[in-house]
C-alpha positions as CSV (number, residue, x, y, z in Angstrom):
1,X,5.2,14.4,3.8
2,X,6.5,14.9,0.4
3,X,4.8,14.0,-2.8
4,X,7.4,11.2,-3.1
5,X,7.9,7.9,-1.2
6,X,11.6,7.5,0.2
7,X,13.4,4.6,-0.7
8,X,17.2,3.9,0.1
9,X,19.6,2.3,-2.7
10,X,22.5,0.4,-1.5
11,X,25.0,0.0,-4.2
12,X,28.8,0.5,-4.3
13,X,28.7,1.0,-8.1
14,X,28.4,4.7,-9.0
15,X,27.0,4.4,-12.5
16,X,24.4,2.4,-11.4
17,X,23.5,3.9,-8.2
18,X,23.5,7.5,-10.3
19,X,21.0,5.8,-12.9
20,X,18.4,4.3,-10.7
21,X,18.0,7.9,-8.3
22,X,17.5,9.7,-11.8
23,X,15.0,7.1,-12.9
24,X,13.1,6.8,-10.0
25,X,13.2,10.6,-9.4
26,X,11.6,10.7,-12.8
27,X,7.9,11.0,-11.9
28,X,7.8,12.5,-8.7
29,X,6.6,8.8,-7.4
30,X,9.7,8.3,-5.8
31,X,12.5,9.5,-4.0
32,X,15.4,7.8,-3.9
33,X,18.6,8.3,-1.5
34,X,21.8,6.4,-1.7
35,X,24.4,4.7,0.4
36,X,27.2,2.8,-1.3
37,X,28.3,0.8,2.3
38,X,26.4,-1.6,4.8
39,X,27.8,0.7,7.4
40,X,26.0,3.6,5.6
41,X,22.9,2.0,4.8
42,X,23.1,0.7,8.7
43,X,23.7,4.0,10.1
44,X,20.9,5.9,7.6
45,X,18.1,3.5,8.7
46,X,18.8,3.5,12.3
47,X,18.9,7.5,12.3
48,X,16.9,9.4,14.7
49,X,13.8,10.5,12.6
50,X,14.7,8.8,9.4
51,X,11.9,7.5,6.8
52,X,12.1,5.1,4.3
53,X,9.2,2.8,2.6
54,X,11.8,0.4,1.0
55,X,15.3,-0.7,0.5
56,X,16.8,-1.9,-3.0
57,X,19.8,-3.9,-1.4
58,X,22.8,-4.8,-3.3
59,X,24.3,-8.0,-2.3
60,X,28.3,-7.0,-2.9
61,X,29.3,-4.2,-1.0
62,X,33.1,-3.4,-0.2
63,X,31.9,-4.1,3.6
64,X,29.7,-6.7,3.7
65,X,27.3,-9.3,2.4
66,X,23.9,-7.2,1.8
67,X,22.1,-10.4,2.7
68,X,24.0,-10.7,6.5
69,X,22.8,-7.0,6.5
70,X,19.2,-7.7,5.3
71,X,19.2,-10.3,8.0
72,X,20.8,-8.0,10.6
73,X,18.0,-4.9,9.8
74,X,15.2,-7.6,10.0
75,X,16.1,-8.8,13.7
76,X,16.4,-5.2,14.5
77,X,12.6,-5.2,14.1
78,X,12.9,-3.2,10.0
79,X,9.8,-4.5,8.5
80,X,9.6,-2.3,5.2
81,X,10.6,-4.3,2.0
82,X,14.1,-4.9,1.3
83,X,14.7,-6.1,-2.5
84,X,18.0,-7.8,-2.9
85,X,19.7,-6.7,-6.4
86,X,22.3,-8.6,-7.6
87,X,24.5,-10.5,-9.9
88,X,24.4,-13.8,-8.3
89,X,21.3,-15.4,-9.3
90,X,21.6,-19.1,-9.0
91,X,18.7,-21.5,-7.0
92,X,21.1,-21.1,-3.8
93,X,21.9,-17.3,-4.1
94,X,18.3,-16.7,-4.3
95,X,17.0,-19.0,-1.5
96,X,19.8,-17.1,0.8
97,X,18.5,-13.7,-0.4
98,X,14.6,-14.8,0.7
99,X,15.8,-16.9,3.9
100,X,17.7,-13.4,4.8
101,X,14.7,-11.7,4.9
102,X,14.5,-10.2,1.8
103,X,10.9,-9.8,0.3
104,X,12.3,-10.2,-3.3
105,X,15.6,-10.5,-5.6
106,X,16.3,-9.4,-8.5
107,X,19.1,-10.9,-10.6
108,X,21.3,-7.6,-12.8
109,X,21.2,-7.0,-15.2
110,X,17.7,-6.0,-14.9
111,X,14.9,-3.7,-16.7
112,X,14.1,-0.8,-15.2
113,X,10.3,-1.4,-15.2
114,X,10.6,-4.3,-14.1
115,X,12.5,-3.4,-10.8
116,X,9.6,-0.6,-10.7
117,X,6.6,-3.0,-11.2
118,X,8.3,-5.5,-8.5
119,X,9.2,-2.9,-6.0
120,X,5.5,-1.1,-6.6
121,X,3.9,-4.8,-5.4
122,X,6.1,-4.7,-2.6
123,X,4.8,-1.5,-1.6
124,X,1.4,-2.0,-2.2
125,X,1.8,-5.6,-0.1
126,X,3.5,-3.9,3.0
127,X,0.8,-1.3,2.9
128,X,-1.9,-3.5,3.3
129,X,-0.2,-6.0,6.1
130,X,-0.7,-5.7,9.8
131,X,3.0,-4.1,9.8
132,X,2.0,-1.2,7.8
133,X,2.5,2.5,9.8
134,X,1.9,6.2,8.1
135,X,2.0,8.9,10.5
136,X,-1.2,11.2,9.3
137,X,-0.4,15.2,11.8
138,X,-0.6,13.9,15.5
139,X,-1.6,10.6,14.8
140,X,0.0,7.0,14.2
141,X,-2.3,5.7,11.2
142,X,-2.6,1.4,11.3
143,X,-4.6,0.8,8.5
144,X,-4.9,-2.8,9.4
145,X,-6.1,-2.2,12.7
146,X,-8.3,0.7,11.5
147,X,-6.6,2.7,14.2
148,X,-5.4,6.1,14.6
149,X,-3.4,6.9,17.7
150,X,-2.3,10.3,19.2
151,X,0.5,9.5,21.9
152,X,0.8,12.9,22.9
153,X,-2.6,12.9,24.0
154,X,-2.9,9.3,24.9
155,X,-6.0,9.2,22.3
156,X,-7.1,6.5,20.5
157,X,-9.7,6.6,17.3
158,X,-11.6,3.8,15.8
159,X,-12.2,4.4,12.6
160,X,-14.7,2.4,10.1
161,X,-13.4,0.4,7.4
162,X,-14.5,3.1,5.0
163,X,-13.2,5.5,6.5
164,X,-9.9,3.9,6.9
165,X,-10.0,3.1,3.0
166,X,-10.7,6.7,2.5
167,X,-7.7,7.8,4.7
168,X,-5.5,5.2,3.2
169,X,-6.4,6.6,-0.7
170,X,-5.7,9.9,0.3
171,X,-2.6,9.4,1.8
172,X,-1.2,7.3,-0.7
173,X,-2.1,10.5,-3.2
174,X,0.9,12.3,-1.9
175,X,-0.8,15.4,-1.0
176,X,-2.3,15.6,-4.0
177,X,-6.3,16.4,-4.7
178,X,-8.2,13.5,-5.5
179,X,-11.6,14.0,-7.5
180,X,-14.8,12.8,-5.4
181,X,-15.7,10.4,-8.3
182,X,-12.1,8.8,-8.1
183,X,-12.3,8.7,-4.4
184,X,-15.7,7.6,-4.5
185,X,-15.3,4.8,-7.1
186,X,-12.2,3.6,-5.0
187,X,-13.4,2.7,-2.1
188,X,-16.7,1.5,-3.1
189,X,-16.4,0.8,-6.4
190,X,-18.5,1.0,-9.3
191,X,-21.6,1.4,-7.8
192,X,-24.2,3.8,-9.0
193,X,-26.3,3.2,-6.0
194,X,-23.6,4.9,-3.9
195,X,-23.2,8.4,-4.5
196,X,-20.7,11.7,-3.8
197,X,-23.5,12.5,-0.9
198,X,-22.4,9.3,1.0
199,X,-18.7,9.9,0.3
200,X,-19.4,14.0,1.7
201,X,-21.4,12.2,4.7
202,X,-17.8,10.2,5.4
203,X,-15.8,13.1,4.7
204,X,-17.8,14.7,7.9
205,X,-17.7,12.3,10.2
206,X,-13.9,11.4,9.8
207,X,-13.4,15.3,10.1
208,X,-15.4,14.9,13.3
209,X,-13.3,12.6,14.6
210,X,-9.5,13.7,13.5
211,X,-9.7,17.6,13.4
212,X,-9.3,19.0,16.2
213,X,-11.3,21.9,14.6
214,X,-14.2,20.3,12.0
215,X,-15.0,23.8,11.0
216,X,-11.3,25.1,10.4
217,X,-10.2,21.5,8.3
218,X,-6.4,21.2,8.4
219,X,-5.4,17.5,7.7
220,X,-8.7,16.4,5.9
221,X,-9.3,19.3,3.4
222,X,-11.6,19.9,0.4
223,X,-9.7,21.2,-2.9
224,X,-9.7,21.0,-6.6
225,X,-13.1,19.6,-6.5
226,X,-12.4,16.8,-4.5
227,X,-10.1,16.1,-1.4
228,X,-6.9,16.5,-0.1
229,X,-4.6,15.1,2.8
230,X,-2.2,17.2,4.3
231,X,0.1,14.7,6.4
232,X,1.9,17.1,8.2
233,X,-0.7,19.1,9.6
234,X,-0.7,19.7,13.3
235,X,2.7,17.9,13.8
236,X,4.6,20.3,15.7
237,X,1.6,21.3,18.0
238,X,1.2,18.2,18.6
């Protein structure tokens, strides 16, 4: 996995499809692919091995309505959010964007934080809902059902709800260290009663359970004075 979360723009207008990949490529937080056709968009999600965490759907494309194709990618069983954009933003348009399928719907012209902050919630939402899948080396991660599942091995972890939270944090890093206070802080809050010992004692026993060497850590490992995920570990031996 890539520092960056994919998410697919639909949009037959060049300017604007060129303008939101740059501004959501700014940070690193995202990373944005484009498809200026339902056919496209169809074809991109559908793909053997594709990824994405969102769509931003436009509603006018030279091929289709994007809400008969939000509806369409919904009964195909797509659960990621799917935020209509659009220029049609009366009480009917909007109730036919949402009745589609779509988990929001933005009207253009629109600010760019804004589109960030709403499609950030959106995220953050599906992440937490029973629908919510991250693949984490061999493993199928359900955060709701605090569940980590290895097909090719036909293995099946339980995992605590700490130690799902701690998984979930990490993972959402990007591959990126995160400090043991932060980590520590985050999934039990501000508690000075709790402290990096019980967080180190976690970090052990979820090692014990995922690595299929503890003493060789490859997906769970310590760095930059904290910890560090590394999604993609152990994927082709797998």
């Amino acid at each position: 996995m890539s520092d960056a979360r994919p998410i697919l723009i639909v949009d037959d207008e060049p300017a604007l499809l060129e303008t939101l990949s740059e501004q959501l490529s700014l940070d690193g937080e995202f990373a944005p692919t484009g498809a200026a056709t339902a056919a496209e968009a169809e074809a991109m999600l559908s793909g053997a091995g594709s990824r994405f965490d969102a769509v931003l759907l436009d509603v006018g494309l030279p091929d289709g309505d994007g809400r008969e194709l939000c509806a369409k990618l919904r009964r195909a069983g797509l659960k990621i959010p799917i935020i209509m954009l659009t220029g049609a933003d009366g009480e009917s348009d909007v109730v036919r964007g949402l009745d589609s399928g779509a988990n929001d719907y933005i009207p253009k012209p629109f600010k760019l934080q804004i589109l960030l902050a709403r499609l950030r919630t959106a995220l953050r939402t599906f992440d937490n809902s029973e629908d919510a899948v991250f693949t984490i080396g061999p493993y199928t991660f359900r955060p709701a059902s605090k569940l980590l599942q290895d097909t090719a091995r036909n293995r099946r972890i339980r995992l605590t709800e700490k130690e799902c939270a701690i998984l979930k944090f990490l993972y959402r890093a990007g591959g990126r260290p995160v400090g043991r206070q932060i980590l520590l802080n985050e999934v039990w809050g501000y508690n000075a009663a709790v402290t990096t010992h019980t967080l180190e004692t976690h970090i052990y026993r979820l090692r014990q359970k995922i690595e299929p060497d503890p003493t060789a850590a490859s997906l769970l490992l310590t760095e930059g004075g904290g910890y560090r995920l590394d999604p993609a570990a152990g994927r082709a031996a797998a």
